[in-house]
C-alpha positions as CSV (number, residue, x, y, z in Angstrom):
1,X,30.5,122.3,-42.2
2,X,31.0,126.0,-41.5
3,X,32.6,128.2,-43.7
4,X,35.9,129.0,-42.9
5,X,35.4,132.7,-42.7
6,X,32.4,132.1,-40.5
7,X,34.2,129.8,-38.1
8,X,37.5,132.2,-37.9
9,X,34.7,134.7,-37.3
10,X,33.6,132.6,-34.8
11,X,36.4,131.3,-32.9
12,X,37.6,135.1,-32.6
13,X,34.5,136.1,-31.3
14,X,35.2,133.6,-28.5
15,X,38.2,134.2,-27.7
16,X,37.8,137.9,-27.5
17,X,35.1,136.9,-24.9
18,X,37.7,134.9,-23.0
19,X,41.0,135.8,-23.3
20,X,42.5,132.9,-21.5
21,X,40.5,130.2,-23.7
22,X,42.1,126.9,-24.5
23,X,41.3,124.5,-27.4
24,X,39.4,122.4,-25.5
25,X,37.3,125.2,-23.8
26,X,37.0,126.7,-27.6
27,X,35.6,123.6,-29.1
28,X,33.2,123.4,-26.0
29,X,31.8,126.6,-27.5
30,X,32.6,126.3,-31.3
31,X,29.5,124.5,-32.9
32,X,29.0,122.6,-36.0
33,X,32.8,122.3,-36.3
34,X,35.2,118.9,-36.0
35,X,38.0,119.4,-33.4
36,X,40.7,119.5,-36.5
37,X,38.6,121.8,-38.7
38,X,38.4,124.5,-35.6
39,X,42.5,122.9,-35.6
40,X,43.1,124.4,-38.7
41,X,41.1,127.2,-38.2
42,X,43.2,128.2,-35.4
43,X,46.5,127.1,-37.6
44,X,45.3,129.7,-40.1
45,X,44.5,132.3,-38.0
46,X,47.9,132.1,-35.9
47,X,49.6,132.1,-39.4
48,X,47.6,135.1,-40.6
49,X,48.6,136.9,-37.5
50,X,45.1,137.0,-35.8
51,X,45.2,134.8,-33.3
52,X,48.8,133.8,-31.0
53,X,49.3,130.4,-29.6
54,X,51.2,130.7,-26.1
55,X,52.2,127.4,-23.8
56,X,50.6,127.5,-20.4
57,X,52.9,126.9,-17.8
58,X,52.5,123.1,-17.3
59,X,53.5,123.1,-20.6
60,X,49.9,121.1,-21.2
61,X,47.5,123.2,-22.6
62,X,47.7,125.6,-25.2
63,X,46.0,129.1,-24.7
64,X,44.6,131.4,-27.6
65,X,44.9,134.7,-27.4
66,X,43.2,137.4,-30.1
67,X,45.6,139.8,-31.2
């Protein structure tokens, strides 16, 4: 299992890369993680003020945006 400092590093990597990523596109290129440890991850980093959750328009998919 990563690190969490390695995998916040990671996932904000990637979503620097692309702005418009969803959770399903991050886990796609996330590796070595389980879908609720790059979950929390995300939690943690929204909380923290890193990262901002926003609701697409259908309402359906969740996009992550680096702060």
């Amino acid at each position: 299992m990563p690190h969490q400092g390695l995998l916040g590093d990671q996932i904000l990597e990637v979503v620097r890369a692309n702005p418009d990523c969803t959770l399903d596109g991050l886990m796609l290129r996330v590796s070595g993680a389980s879908w609720s440890r790059v979950f929390l991850e995300v939690d943690r980093l929204s909380r923290s003020g890193q990262l901002r959750l926003t609701k697409s328009r259908s309402g359906l998919t969740i996009t992550l945006r680096a702060v």
